[in-house]
C-alpha positions as CSV (number, residue, x, y, z in Angstrom):
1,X,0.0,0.0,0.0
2,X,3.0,2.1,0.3
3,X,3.3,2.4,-3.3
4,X,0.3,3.9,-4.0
5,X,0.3,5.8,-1.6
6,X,3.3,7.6,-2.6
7,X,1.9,6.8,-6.7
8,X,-1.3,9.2,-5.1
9,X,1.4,12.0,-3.7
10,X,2.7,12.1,-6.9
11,X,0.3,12.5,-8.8
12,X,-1.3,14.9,-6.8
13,X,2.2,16.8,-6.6
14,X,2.1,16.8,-10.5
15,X,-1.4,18.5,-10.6
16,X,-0.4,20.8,-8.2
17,X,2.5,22.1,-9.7
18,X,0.3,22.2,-13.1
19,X,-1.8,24.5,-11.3
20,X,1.1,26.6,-10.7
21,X,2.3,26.8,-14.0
22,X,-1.4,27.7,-15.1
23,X,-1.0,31.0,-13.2
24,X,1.9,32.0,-14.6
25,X,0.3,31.0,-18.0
26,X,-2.7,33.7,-17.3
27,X,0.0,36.1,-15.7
28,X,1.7,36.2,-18.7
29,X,-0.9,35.9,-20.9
30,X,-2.5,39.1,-19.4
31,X,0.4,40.9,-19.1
32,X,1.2,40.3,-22.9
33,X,-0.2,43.5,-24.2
34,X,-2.0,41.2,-26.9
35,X,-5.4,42.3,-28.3
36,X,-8.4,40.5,-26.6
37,X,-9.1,38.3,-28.9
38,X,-5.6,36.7,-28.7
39,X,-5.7,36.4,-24.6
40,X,-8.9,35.4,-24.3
41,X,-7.6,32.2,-26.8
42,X,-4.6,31.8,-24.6
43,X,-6.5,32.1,-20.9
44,X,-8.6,29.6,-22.7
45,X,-6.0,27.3,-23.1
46,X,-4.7,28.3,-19.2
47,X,-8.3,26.7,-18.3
48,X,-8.5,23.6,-20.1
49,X,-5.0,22.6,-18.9
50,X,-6.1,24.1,-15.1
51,X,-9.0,21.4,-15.0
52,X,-7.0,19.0,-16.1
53,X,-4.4,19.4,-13.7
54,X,-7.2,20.0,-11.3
55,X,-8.5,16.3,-12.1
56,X,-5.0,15.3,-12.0
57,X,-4.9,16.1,-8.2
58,X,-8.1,15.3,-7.5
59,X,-7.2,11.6,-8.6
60,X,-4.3,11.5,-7.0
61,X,-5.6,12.6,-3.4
62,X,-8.3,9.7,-4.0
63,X,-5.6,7.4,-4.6
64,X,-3.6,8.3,-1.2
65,X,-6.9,7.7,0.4
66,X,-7.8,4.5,-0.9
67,X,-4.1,3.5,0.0
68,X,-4.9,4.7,3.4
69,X,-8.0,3.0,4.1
70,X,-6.9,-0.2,2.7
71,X,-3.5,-0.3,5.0
């Protein structure tokens, strides 16, 4: 159970530094000095990869759990 436990921190470790990256994305992205049109496309882009990383985490905090419960 040890592995997965530590296969759930990972993952979750991996989303959350995806997050991270996803700010800077829209940081930069805003900061640009782009017309609209051409930020909104890239803070769309910032979102689709945020949920992802998002599900990411969220899959691996369910993965430390069930590697909890079941040692």
């Amino acid at each position: 159970m040890d592995m997965l436990i530590w296969g759930g921190a990972v993952l979750t470790m991996i989303g959350v530094l995806t997050l991270l990256w996803c700010i800077f994305l829209a940081m930069r992205a805003r900061k640009s000095g782009l017309p609209d049109d051409q930020i909104k496309a890239q803070l769309q882009r910032a979102v689709v990869l945020n949920l992802g990383a998002l599900a990411v985490s969220g899959l691996g905090l369910i993965v430390v759990v069930v590697g909890v419960i079941l040692g």
